[in-house]
MARPA-413316 format. One line per field, with one value per residue (C-alpha): residue in one letter; x, y, z. Coordinates in steps of 0.02 Angstrom, whole numbers, plus 50000, padded with zeros to 5 digits. Layout:
N
timar [A,...];
X [X,...];
Y [Y,...];
Z [Z,...];
This chain:
84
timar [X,X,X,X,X,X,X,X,X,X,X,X,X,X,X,X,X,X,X,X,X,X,X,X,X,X,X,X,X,X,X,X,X,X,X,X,X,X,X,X,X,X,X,X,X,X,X,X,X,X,X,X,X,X,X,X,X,X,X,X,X,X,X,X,X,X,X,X,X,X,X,X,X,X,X,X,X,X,X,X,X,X,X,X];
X [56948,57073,57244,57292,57141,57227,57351,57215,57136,57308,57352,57187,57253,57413,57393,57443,57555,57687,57851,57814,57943,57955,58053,58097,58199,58292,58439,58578,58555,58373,58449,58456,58285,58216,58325,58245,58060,58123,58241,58178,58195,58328,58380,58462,58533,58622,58658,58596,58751,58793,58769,58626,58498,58486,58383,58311,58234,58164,58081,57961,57865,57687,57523,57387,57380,57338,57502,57577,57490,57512,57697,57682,57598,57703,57848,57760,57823,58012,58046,58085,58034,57970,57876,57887];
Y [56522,56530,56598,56630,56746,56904,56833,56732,56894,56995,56824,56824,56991,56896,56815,56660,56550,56701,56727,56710,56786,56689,56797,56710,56774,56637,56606,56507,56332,56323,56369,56166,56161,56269,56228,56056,56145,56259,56124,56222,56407,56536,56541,56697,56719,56874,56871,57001,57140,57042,56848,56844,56807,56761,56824,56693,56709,56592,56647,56502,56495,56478,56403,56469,56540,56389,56301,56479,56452,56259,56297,56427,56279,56161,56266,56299,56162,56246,56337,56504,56556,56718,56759,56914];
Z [45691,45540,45615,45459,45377,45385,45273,45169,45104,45065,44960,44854,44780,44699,44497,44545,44490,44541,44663,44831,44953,45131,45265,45452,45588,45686,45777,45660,45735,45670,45502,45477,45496,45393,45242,45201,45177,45029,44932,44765,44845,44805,44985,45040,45243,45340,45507,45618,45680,45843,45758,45865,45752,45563,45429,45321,45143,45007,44873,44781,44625,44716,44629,44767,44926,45011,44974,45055,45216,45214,45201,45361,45447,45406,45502,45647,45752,45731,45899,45908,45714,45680,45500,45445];
């Protein structure tokens, strides 16, 4: 079962190569870990009203959907990470 199908058929409606925009929620120690995935990303953060939590965006010149999902799977293994 593909975990990721959902997000496999809203892809096919993008003209790729285009912009892809990634968006995480995260507490600011995972920050660290996230930044080494999108070295060629504009990389945008804001922490949440009570520093709680951090807001993390990178947007990516994409060439298909399968690099998209192979970069959601490739962040998997980071604790605590929600996708939005």
């Amino acid at each position: 079962m593909d975990d990721y199908k959902g997000l496999r058929e809203k892809l096919e409606n993008l003209e790729f190569p285009c912009k892809y925009m990634y968006k995480f929620i995260t507490s600011l120690d995972k920050i660290p870990d996230l930044k080494p995935h999108f070295q060629d990303a504009e990389i945008n953060t804001k922490s949440s009203s009570k520093g709680k939590y951090v807001s993390f965006t990178a947007v990516v010149m994409a060439i298909s959907a399968d690099q998209i999902i192979d970069k959601y799977k490739s962040l998997s293994h980071i604790e605590g990470l929600m996708s939005l």
